[in-house]
N, C-alpha and C positions, 0 to 999 in steps of 0.2 A: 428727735434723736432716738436709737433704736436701743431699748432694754441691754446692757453689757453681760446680765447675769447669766442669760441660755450661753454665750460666744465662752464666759468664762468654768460653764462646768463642761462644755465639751472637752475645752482644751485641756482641764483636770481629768475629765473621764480618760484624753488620749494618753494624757502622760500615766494615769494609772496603768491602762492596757498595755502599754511599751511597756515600763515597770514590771508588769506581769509575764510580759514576753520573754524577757530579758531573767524572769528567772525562769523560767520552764526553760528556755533555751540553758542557763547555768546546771540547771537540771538534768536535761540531756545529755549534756558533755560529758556531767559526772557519771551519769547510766554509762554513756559510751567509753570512757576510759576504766569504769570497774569493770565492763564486760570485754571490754582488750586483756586486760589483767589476769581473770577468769580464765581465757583462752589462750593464754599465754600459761598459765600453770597448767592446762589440762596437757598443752602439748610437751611441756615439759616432763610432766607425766605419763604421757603415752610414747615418749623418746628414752624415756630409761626402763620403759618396761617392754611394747610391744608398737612400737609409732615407727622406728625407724625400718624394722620389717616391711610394713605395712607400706610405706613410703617405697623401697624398691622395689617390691611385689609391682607397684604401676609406674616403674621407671623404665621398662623395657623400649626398645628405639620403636619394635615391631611386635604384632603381635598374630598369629595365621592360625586361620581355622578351617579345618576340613574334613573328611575323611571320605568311607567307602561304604555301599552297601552291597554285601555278594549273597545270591542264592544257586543253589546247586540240588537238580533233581539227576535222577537214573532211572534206567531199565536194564536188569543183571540178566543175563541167560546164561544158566551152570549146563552141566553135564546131568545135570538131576532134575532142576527146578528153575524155577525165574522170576525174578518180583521186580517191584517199581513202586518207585517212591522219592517222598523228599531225604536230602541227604543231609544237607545244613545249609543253613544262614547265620550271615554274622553281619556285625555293623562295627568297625573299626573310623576310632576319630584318630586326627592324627593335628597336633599342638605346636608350634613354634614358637618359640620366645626368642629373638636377637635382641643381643642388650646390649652392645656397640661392634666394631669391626672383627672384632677379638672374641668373643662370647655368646654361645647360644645354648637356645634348650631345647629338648624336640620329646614327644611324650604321645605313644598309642594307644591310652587304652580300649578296650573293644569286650564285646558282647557277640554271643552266639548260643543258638539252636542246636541239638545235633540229633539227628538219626541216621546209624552207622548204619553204613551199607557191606556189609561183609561178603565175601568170594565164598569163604567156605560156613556155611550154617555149625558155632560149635555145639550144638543140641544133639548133632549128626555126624561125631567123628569119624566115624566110616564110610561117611557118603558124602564124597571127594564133589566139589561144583555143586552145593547146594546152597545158593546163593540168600541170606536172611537179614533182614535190619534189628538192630539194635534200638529200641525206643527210645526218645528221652521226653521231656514235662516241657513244651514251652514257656511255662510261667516259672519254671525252673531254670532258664537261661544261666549260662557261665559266666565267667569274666576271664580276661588274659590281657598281660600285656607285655605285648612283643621288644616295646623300644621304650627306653628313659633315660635321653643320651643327654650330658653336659657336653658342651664342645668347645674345645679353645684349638682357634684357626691362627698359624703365624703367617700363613701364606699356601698355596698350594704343595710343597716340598715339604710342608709338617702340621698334620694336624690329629689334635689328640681328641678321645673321647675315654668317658665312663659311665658306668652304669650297669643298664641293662643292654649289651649290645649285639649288635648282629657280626658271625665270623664271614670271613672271606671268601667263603671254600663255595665250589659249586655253581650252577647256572642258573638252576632255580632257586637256590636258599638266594644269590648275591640278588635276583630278582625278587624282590621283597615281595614291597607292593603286588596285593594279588592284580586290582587290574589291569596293572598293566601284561600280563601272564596271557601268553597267545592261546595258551592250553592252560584249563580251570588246575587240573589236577597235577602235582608235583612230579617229579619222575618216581621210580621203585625206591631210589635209597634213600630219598629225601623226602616222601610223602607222608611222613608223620610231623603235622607242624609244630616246629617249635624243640623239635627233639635230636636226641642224638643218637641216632643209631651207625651208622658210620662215619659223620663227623659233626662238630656239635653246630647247630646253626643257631643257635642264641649263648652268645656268654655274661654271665654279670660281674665284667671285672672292669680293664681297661685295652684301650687299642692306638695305638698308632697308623697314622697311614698318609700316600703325598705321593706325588710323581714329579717329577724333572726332565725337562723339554730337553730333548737332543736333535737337535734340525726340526725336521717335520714329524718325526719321533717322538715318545716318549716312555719313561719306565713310570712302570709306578709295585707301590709297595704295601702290601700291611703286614702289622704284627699286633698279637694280641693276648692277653695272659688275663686268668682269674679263674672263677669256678660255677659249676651250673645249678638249676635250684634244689635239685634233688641229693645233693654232695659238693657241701660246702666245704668239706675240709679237705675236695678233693683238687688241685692244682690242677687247670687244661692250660696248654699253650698251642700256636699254631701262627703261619705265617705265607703267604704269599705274594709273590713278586711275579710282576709280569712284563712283557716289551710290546706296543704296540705299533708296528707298521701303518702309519697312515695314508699310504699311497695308494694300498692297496686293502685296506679299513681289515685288519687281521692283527689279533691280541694272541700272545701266546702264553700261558703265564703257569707256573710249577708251585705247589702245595706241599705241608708240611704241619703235620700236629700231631699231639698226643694228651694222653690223661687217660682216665679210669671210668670206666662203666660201672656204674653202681647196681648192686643187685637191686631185683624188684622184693619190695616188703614184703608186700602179698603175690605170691607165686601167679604167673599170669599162664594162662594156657599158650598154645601155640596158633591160636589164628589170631589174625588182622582184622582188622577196621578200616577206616578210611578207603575202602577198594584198595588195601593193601594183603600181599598174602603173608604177611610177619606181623608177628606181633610186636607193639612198639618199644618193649620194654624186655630187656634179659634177667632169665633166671638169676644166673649166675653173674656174679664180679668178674671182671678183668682189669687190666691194664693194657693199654692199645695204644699205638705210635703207626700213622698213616701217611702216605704219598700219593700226589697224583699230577695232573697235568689236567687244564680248560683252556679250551680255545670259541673264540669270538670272532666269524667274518659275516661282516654285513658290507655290501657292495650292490648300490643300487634298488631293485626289489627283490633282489634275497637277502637274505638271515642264515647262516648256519653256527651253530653249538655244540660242543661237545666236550667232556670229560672223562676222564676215568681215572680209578682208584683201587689199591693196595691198602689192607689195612691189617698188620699185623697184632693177633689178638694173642695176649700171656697165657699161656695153656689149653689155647683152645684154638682149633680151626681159623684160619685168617680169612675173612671177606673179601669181596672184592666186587665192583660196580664198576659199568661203563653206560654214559646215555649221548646219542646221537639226536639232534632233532634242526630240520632245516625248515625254513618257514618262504613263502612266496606270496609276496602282496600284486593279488593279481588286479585289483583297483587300489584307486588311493583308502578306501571303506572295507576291503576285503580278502582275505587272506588266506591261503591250504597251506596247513603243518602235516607232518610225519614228526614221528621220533622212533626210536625206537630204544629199547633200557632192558641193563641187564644186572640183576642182583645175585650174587652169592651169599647169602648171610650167615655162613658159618658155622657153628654149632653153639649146642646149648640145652640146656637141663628139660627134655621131655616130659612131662607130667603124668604122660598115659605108662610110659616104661620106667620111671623115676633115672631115668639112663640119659647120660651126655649125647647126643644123636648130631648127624650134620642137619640143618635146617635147610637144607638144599638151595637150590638157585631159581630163581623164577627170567622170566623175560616178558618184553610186552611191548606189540606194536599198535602206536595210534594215529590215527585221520583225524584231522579235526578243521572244521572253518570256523574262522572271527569275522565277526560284521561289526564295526563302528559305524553306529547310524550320527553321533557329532563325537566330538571328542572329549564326554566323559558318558559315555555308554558304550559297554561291550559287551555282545553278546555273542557266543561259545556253542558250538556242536560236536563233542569226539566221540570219537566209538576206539575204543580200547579189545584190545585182543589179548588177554594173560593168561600163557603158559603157568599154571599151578606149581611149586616145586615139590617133588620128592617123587612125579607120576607124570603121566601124558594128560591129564586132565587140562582140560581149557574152560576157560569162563570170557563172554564176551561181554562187554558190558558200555552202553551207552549215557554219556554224561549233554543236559543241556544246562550251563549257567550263562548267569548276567553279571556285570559289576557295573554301578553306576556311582561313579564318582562326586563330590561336591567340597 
């Protein structure tokens, strides 16, 4: 018969080791329900201070990321002189948040280079087409941003925004996005981005806007109110409504705004930047209330655009702009624009005479081909021809940019 004592201390060693299991596993539990506990107070903590934020911040349905990179060189040829160089680049991101059917957020900000390519050299105010850039520091890059829209959509027929938002008016302001821009460069009245020299193309206030189907028809509408960042406490409103015939793909649509030009702080001379022949800012304050009329037909592979404008200014000379520009996609990749634009800019405080003078009118015809080599690259060749205002001077000046989308 075989020894019981080794059979009886195993079966003591087992129940010892269970024994032992059984409280490290009690022990466990108890770890695990203090540390539920723990985490149950931290959230309750982080819920009445900053948790509940935190928690919508990653509740959105959707979340879009994208943006653009644009660069833009020239070769200017004045009446005097001729340079070449680069003019700017910028990288603009652009943000989406949908946070259900009802609710979205949309947010540009962007960076950019700049060296001004100016028409008239101001080192050389007498020497009319002396074509000069203005330097800037690439390690010194800017920031701007164009768009910080909340949006609450009830349907097509009414949707609201706030913020930072873009006005109505125009064919190249309503055409944001630069790449999708057949031609790099703005027309004359609207080629200072972001500004308002005859009507404001960014407001930071609020907007309505919607259209309503009638047959194959439809209207649509905006209205918008607030103020811009340079005069806050100065009220802008404006509004357009338009009718689009879809049979024969032509918008017809009538304009309407006003507010107050703020004067410039620091008195600015009278030349331009941007291959603009004005400067972007006025001496002098006004109060100004404008009209005008944009039209849109696209049928097949053409494109034609145009508008014009009325813009009566409080004590000073009234403005007035027109720009025509027809585009033909002669492949499905490739594309020949005209336009042609015409700006009066009215008057305004001279520097060199200390005297109200008219700032005369300029004009400018441009040629230009688009090549989309896939569908977020485009790249741009115009030659621009600008009648100088106040003389017969002419500046011709060639633009090559790209935008590459992502």
């Amino acid at each position: 018969m075989k020894n019981p004592l080794p059979i009886a201390g195993a079966v003591v060693a087992l129940v010892a080791v269970a024994a032992a299991q059984e409280g490290v596993q009690a022990e466990v539990e108890a770890l695990k329900k203090r540390v539920a506990e723990l985490e149950d107070a931290q959230a309750e903590r982080e819920e009445s201070v900053s948790g509940r934020a935190l928690v919508q911040a990653f509740s959105a349905r959707s979340l879009d990321f994208g943006g653009h990179l644009t660069s833009l060189f020239t070769w200017i040829d004045g009446e005097s002189d001729s340079e070449a160089g680069h003019m700017v680049s910028l990288v603009e991101l652009y943000l989406k948040a949908r946070i259900d059917d009802n609710w979205s957020a949309f947010a540009t900000p962007g960076f950019y280079t700049f060296n001004g390519g100016l028409l008239d050299n101001p080192a050389t105010p007498f020497t009319a087409g002396d074509p000069a850039f203005v330097a800037d520091d690439i390690s010194q890059s800017k920031t701007f941003l164009s768009r910080l829209v909340t949006e609450w959509r009830h349907g097509d027929a009414l949707v609201l925004r706030g913020g930072v938002i873009g006005s109505p008016h125009g064919v190249t302001n309503r055409e944001y996005f630069l790449p999708s821009r057949i031609v790099g460069q703005a027309n004359l009245h609207s080629r200072y981005f972001l500004t308002n020299t005859l009507y404001p193309q960014v407001v930071e206030g609020l907007s309505a806007s919607g259209k309503h189907v009638l047959g194959q028809d439809w209207v649509e509408y905006d209205v918008y109110f607030g103020a811009e960042d340079n005069s806050a406490a100065d009220g802008i409103g404006g509004a357009r409504i338009g009718y689009t015939f879809a049979e024969i793909g032509l918008t017809l649509a009538a304009n309407y705004g006003r507010g107050t030009r703020e004067a410039t702080a620091t008195p600015a001379t009278n030349f331009g930047i941007l291959q603009a022949p004005f400067a972007p800012n006025f001496n002098l304050g006004r109060d100004y209330q404008f009209g005008g009329i944009d039209a849109d037909y696209r049928k097949g592979d053409l494109l034609v655009r145009a508008e014009g404008y009325y813009s009566a200014e409080d004590g000073f000379e009234d403005q007035r702009a027109a720009s025509l520009e027809g585009s033909v996609f002669v492949a499905p990749q490739w594309s020949a624009t005209y336009r042609f634009d015409y700006y009066d800019r009215g008057e305004d405080l001279n520097l060199f005479t200390t005297t109200v003078l008219p700032l005369g009118a300029s004009t400018e015809h441009v040629f230009g081909v688009s090549f989309n080599p896939n569908d977020s690259v485009r790249l741009r060749l115009d030659w621009h021809h600008n009648n100088l205002p106040g003389s017969d001077d002419v500046v011709d000046y060639v633009n090559f940019s790209w935008s590459i989308s992502f």
